[in-house]
N, C-alpha and C positions, 0 to 999 in steps of 0.2 A: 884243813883245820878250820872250825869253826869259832869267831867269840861269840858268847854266851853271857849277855847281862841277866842280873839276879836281882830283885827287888820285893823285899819283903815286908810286911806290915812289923815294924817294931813291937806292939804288944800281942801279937799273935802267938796262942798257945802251942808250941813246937815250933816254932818258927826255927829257931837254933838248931835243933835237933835234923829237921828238913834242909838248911842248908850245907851241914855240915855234907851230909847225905849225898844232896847233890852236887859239891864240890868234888867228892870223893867220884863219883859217879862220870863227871867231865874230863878227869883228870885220866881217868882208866883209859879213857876213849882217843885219846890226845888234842882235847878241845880246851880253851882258853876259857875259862871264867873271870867277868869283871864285876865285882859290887858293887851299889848304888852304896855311896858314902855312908849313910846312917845303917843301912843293913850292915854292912860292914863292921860297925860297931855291937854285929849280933855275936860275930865268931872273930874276937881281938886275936885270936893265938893265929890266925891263917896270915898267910903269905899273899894270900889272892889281892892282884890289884883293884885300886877302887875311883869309881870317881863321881862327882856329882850328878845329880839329878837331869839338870840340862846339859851335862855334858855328856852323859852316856848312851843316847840315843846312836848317836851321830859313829862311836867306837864300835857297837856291836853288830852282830848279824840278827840277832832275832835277842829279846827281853822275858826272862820267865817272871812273871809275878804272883808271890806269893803272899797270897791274904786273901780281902776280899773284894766288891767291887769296888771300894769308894780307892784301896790302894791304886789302881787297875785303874779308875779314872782321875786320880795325879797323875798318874805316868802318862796315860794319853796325852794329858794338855803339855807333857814337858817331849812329846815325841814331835806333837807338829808334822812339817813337812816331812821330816827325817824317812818315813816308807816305814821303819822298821818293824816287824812282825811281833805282836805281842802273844804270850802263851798265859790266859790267866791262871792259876792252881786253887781253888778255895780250900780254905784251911780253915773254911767255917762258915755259917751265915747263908743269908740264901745263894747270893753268886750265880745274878743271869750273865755277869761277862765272866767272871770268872767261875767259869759253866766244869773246866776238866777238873775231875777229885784228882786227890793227895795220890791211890793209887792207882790214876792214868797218865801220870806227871810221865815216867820213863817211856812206857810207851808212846804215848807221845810224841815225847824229844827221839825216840828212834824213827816214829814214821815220820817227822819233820825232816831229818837229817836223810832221811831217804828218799823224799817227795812225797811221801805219799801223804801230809795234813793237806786242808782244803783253806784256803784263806777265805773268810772274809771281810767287804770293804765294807765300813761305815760313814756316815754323812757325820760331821761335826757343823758346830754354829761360832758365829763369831757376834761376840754381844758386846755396842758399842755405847758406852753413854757420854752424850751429848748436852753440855750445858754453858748456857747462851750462846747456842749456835755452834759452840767449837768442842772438838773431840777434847773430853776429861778422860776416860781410860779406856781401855779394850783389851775384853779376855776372849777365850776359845771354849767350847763346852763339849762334851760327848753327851751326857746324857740332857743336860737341861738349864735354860737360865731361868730361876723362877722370882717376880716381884711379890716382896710382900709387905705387909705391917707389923710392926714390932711389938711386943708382947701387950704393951698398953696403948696401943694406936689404936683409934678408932677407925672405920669402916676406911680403904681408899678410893676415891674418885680418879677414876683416868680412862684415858681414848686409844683408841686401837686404829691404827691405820695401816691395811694391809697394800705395796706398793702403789704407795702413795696417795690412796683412795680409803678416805673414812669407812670403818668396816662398823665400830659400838662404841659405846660408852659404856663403861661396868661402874660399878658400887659393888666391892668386895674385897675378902680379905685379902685378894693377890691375884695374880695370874699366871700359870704355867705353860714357859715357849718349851715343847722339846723336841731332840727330831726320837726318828721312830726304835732306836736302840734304849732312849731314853720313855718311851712309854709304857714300858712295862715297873717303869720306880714310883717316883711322884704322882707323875700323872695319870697312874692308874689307880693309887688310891683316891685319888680327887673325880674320881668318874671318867674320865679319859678313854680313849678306847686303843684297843692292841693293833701296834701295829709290826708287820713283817718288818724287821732291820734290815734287810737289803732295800727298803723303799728309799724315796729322799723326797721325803716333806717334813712340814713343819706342823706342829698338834699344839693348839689353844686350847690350854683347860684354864677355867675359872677355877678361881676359891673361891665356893661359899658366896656363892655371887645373892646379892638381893633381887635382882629379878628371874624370875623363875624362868623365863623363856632363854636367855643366855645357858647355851650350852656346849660342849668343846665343839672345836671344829679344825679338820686339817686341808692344810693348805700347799700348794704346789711348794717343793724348796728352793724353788729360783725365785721365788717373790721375797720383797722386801718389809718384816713388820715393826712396826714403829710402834709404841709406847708412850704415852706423854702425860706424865704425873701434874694432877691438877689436884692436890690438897698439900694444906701446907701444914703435915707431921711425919713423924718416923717409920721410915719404908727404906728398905734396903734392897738389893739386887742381888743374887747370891749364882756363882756359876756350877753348875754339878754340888749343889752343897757344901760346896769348901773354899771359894773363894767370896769375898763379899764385898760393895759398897754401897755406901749411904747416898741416896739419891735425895734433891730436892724437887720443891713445885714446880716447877714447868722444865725439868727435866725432861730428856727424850732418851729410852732406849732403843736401838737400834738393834733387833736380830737378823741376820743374813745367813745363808748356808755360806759355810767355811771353804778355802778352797783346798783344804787337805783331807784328806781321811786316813781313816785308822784301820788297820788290817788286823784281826783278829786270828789267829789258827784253832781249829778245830778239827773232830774227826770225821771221813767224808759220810759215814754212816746216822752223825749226829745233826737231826735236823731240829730248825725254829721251833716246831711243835712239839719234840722228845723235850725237846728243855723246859715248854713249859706243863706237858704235864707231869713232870723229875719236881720245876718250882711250884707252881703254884694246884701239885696236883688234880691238874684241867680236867673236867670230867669225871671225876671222883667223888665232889661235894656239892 
């Protein structure tokens, strides 16, 4: 018998409908379903046990999420260490992680439950910000930690130092750390370049940089890059787009490759390049 965590985007159109579904569906089989608390609150009339966000990594054997990517990278930062095997679903949107449709969900979960999915491992980052000298907070990211300016902030001035060794100084509206699962989101619209998600580096893309010769660049993931805010207005740090803090002037953020990663399931026929010409129609336009 398997548990089976479920985690789904709250305003996701079906979502209810899809869980009901696959409740049904686990139940026939004699596998255990457990709900992420707020899902939980999709289908009140179930029985199915539930339990918080970080605490349900740790109860399950593998995690279906259903939504889309941004559901899919909350969950990552709340798996951490944990190992456990996530299945994304999209139930909309583009969804490069959460890469299987609504109707390859079952199949799926049968070739997972029979060995036959393919894992794979992803590189995470751990983004530390540093002010006056001492650790202020630190989060984890999958796809990306990007610095930028606030809506009426004027250009930012700040320095880049790649293990420990002065790399530039930019004038621009921000700067994108991400590793290479994360360069197909942000940092491809920003000019960025694609890279394979089984790699483990780190990809600098500027925003909007004022000098024209600044342009991304990727970097070993065992090197350390430092960040260090040198103007003094409104610039925040944001991790995967959903976590945020306000950073000041001589702040330093710290990106470092993570020491966990995230296992992804997928099917072994489904390769890096079907997905992106499925997303962004590769070769087509």
């Amino acid at each position: 018998m398997k548990r089976i965590g479920v985690v789904a985007k709250p305003g996701a159109a079906g979502a209810r409908g899809v869980i009901v579904e696959l409740l049904a569906w686990l139940k026939a089989r004699g596998h255990t379903a457990v709900l992420e608390k707020e899902t939980a609150g999709l289908v009140p009339a179930s029985a199915t046990p539930s339990l918080g966000k970080p605490e349900l990594p740790a109860q399950v054997d593998l995690i279906v999420v259903l939504g889309g990517d941004g559901t899919l990278l909350s969950m990552a930062r709340s798996v951490g260490d944990q190992g456990v095997p996530l299945l994304g679903v999209n139930l909309g949107g583009l969804g490069f992680l959460t890469a299987t449709t609504l109707e390859e969900m079952f199949p799926a979960l049968e070739a997972w439950l029979g060995g036959g999915m393919a894992i794979d491992e992803r590189m995470m980052l751990t983004a530390r910000v540093l002010r006056q000298g001492r650790l202020f907070c630190e989060y984890g990211a999958l796809n990306d930690v990007v610095i930028t300016k606030s809506a009426m902030s004027r250009i930012i001035d700040f320095s880049v130092s790649v293990e420990g060794q002065f790399a530039t100084a930019y004038r621009a509206d921000g700067l994108i750390i991400s590793t290479p699962t994360g360069s197909t989101a942000y940092s491809l619209s920003a000019g960025g370049p694609i890279l394979d998600p089984g790699m483990d580096a780190i990809v600098l893309t500027p925003i909007c940089s004022h000098t024209l010769t600044n342009r991304p660049i990727v970097v070993p993931a065992t090197q350390r890059v430092e960040v260090a805010i040198l103007t003094d207005q409104e610039v925040m740090v944001t991790m995967d787009g959903q976590v945020g803090v306000n950073l000041r002037e001589h702040d330093t953020v710290e990106v470092r490759q993570a020491c966990t990663r995230i296992r992804l399931l997928r099917f072994p026929q489904q390769s890096f390049f079907s997905v992106l010409r499925a997303k962004l129609k590769w070769g087509e336009r």
